[in-house]
C-alpha positions as CSV (number, residue, x, y, z in Angstrom):
1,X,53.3,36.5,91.9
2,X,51.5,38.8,89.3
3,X,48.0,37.6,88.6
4,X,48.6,38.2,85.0
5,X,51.1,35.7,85.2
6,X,48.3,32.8,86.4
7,X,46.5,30.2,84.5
8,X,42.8,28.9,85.4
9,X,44.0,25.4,86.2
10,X,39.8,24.4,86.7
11,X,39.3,26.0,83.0
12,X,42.6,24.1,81.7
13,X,40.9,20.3,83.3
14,X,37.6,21.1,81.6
15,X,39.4,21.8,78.3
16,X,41.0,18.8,78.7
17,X,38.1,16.6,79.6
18,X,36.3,18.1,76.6
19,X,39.0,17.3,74.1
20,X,38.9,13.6,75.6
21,X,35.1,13.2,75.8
22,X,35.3,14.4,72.4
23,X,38.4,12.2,70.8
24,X,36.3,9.3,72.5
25,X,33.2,10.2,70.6
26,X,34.4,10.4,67.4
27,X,36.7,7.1,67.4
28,X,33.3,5.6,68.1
29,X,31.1,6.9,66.0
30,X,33.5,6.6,63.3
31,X,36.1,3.7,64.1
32,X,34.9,1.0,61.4
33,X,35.3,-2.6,61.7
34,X,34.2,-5.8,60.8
35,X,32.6,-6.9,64.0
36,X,29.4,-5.4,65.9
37,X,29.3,-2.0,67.7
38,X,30.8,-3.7,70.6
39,X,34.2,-4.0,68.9
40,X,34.0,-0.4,67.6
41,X,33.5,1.1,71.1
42,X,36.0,-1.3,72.5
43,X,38.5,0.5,69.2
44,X,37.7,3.8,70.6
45,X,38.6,3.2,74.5
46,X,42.0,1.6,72.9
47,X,42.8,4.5,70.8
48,X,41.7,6.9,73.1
49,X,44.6,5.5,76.0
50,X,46.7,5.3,73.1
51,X,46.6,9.2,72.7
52,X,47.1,10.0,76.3
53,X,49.0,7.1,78.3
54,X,52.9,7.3,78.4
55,X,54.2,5.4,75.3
56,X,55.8,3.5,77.5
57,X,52.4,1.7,78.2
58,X,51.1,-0.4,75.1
59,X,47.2,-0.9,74.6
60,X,45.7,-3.6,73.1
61,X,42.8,-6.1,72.9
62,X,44.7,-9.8,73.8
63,X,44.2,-12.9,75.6
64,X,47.0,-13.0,78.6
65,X,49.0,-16.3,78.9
66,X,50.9,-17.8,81.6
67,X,53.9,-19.7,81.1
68,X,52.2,-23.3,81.8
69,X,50.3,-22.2,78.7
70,X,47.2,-21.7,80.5
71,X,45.2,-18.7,79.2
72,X,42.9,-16.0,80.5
73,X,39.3,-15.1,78.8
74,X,39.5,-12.6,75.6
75,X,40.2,-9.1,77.4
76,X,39.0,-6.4,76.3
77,X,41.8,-3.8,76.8
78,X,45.3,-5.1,78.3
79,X,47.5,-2.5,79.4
80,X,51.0,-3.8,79.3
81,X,54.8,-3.2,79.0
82,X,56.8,-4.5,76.0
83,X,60.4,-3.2,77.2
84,X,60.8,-6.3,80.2
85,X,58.5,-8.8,78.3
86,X,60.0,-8.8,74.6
87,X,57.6,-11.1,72.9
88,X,54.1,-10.9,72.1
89,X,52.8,-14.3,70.5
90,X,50.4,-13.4,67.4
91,X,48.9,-16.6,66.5
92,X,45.0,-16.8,64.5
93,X,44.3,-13.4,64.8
94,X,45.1,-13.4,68.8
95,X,47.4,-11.5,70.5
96,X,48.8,-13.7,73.5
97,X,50.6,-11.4,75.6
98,X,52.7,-13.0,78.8
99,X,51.1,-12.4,82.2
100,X,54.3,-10.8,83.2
101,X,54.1,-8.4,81.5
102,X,50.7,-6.8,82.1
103,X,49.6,-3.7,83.9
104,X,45.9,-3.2,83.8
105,X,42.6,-4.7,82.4
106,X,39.4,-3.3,81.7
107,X,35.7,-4.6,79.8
108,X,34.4,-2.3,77.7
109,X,30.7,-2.3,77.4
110,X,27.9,0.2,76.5
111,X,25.9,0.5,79.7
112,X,27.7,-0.4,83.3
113,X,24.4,-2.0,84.6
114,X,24.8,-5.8,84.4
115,X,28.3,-5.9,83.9
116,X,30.2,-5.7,86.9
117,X,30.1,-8.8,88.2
118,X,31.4,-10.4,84.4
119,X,34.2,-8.2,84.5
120,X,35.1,-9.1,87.6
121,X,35.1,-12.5,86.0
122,X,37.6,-11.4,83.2
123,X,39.9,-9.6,85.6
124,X,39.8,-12.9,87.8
125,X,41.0,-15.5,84.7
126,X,43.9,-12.9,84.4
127,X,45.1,-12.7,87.9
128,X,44.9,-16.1,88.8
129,X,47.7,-16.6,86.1
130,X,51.5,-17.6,87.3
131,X,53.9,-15.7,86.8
132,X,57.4,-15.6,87.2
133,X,59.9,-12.9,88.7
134,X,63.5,-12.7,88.4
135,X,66.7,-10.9,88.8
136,X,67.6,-8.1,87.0
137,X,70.5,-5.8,85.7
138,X,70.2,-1.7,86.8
139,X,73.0,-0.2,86.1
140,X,75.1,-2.5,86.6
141,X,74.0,-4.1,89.4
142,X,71.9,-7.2,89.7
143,X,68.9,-7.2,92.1
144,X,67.0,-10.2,93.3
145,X,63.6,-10.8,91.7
146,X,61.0,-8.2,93.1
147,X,57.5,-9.2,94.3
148,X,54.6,-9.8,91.8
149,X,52.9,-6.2,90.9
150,X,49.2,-6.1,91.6
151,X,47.1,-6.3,88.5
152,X,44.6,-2.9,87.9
153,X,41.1,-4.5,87.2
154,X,38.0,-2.2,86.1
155,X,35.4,-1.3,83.6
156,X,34.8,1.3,80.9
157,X,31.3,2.3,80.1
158,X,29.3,5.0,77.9
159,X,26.6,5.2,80.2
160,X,24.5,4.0,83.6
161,X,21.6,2.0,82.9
162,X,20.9,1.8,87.3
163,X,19.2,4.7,89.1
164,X,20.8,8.0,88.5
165,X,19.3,9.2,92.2
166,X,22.8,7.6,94.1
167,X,25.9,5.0,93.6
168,X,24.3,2.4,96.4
169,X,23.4,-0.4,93.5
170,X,27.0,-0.2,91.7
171,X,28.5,0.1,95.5
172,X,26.9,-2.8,96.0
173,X,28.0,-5.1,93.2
174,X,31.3,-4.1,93.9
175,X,31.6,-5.0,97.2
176,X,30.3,-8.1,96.3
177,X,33.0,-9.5,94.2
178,X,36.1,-10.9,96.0
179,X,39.5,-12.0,95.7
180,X,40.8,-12.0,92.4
181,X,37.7,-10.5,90.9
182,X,37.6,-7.5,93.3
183,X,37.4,-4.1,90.5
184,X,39.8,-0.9,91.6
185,X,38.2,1.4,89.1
186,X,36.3,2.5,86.3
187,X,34.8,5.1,84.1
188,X,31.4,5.8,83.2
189,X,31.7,8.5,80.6
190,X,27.7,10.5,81.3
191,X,28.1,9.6,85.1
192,X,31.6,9.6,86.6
193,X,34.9,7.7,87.4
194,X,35.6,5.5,90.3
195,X,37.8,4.2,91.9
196,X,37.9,1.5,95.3
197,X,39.6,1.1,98.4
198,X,40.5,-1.6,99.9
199,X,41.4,-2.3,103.5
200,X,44.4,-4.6,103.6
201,X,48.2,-4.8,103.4
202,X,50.6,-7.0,101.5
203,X,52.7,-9.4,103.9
204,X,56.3,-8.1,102.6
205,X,57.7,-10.9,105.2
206,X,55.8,-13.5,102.9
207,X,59.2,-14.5,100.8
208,X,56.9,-17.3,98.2
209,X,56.3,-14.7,95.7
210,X,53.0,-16.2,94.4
211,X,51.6,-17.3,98.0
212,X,52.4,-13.6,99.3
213,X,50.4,-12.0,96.0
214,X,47.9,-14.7,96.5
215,X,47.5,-13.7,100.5
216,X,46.8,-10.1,99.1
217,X,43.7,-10.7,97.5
218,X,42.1,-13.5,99.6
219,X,42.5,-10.8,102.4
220,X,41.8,-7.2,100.8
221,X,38.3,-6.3,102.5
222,X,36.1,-3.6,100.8
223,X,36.1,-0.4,102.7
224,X,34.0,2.4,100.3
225,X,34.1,3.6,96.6
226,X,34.6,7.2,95.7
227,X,33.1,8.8,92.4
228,X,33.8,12.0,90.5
229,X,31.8,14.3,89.1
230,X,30.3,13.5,86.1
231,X,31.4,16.2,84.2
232,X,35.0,15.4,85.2
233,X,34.8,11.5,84.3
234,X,37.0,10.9,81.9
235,X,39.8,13.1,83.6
236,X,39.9,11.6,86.5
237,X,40.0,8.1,85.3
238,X,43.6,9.3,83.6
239,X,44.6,10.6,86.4
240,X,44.0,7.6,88.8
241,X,44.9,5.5,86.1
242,X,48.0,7.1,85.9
243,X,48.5,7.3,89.8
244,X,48.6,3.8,89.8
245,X,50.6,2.7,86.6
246,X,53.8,4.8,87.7
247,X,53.6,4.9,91.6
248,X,51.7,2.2,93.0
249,X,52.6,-0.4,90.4
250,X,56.3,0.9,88.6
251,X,57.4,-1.0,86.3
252,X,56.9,-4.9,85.9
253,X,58.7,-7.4,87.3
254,X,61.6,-9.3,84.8
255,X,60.6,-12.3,83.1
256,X,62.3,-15.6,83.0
257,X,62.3,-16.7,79.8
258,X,63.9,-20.1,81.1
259,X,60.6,-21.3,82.2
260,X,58.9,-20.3,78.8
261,X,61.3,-22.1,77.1
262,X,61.0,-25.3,79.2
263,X,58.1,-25.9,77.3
264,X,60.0,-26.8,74.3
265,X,63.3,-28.6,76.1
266,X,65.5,-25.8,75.1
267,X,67.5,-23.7,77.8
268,X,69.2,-20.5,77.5
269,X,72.4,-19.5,79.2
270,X,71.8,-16.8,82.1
271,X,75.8,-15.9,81.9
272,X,78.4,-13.9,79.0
């Protein structure tokens, strides 16, 4: 193959990190809204995976609900789909989006230092929500309902207020949360992306759906956390992000609007 004929692929990655590093700092400088700065730079992380996430993926700031009605904390950023949950409740200015149908959630905050441990604390009042699986229609065919999908917790940040020297304190608050607060990743804009592993397996002979997604969690151990380069944070975040939305996670599993509508003694028929 001619030479000519080549593109700098490193050269192509760093214009596309500078086009994102730059789309994120203008939405936050100047995203206006009625809140504090907070809610602006929380605007700019949603606009900016807006731009470059599949529109398949919808973005928004929303509280998660379960179909017992309980609820989650206010999350930051929800990643979810809106083609196998159709209907969003919109109620006081909130957006309650089923737990079904949700992806990913991430805090937003300024500086990382101080915050891992409370958005391990959002991600947890998300998880621990119930949600239903079950059969669906693919061309043609119906298939039994498919296991829960794992939920993508992490945080977004501007900047690291800890030591610049090594990652040993941020390593260390993540290894500390467990279960359902455990974080799989993160971006730090002037520092890096991360992302965890976990050692740990899902029991696919487990056939209780929520017991065997349940098991996952209480058992995942810590292993290590990897970071980028800082200059390449914000493209790898999209890339691991990306990883994991369509070929770790898929697509969602179907909702059963049956046990939504239990809540109001009304039932649907399953058959035509």
């Amino acid at each position: 193959m001619s030479e000519e004929n080549r593109v700098d692929l490193k050269e192509l990655f760093k214009g596309m990190q500078d086009q994102m590093k730059a789309q994120l700092s203008t939405n936050r400088q100047f995203i206006t809204h009625p809140g504090s700065k907070g809610d602006a730079l929380e605007n700019a992380w949603i606009e900016w995976l807006r731009i470059y996430l599949p529109s398949r993926y919808s973005v928004d700031k929303a509280i998660v609900i379960d179909h017992k009605g309980y609820t989650s904390h206010q999350i930051d950023i929800v990643i979810y789909d809106n083609y196998f949950t159709p209907f969003i409740f919109n109620q006081n200015g909130f957006q309650y989006i089923p737990a079904e149908g949700v992806y990913a959630v991430f805090e937003v905050k300024p500086d990382i230092e101080g915050n891992i441990d409370y958005a391990g604390k959002k991600i947890e009042s998300v998880r621990k929500l119930e949600r239903t699986s079950t059969n669906m229609i693919n061309s043609g065919q119906k298939y039994d309902p498919r296991p829960l999908t794992k939920i993508i917790g992490g945080i977004l940040a501007t900047t690291n207020g800890y030591t610049h020297e090594n990652n040993n304190t941020i390593q260390s608050h993540l290894e500390g949360l467990q279960k359902f607060q455990s974080i799989d990743m993160g971006c730090v804009v002037d520092f890096g992306s991360f992302f965890v592993d976990y050692l740990g397996e899902e029991d696919t002979l487990e056939q209780d759906l929520w017991k065997r997604y349940e098991n996952y969690y209480d058992s995942r151990k810590f292993n290590e956390v990897h970071f980028s380069q800082p200059e390449n944070s914000l493209i790898t975040f999209f890339m691991q992000l990306t990883r994991y939305l369509q070929q770790a996670i898929g697509t969602v599993p179907a909702i059963d609007l049956q046990l939504y509508l239990d809540s109001i003694d009304e039932t649907i028929d399953e058959d035509i």
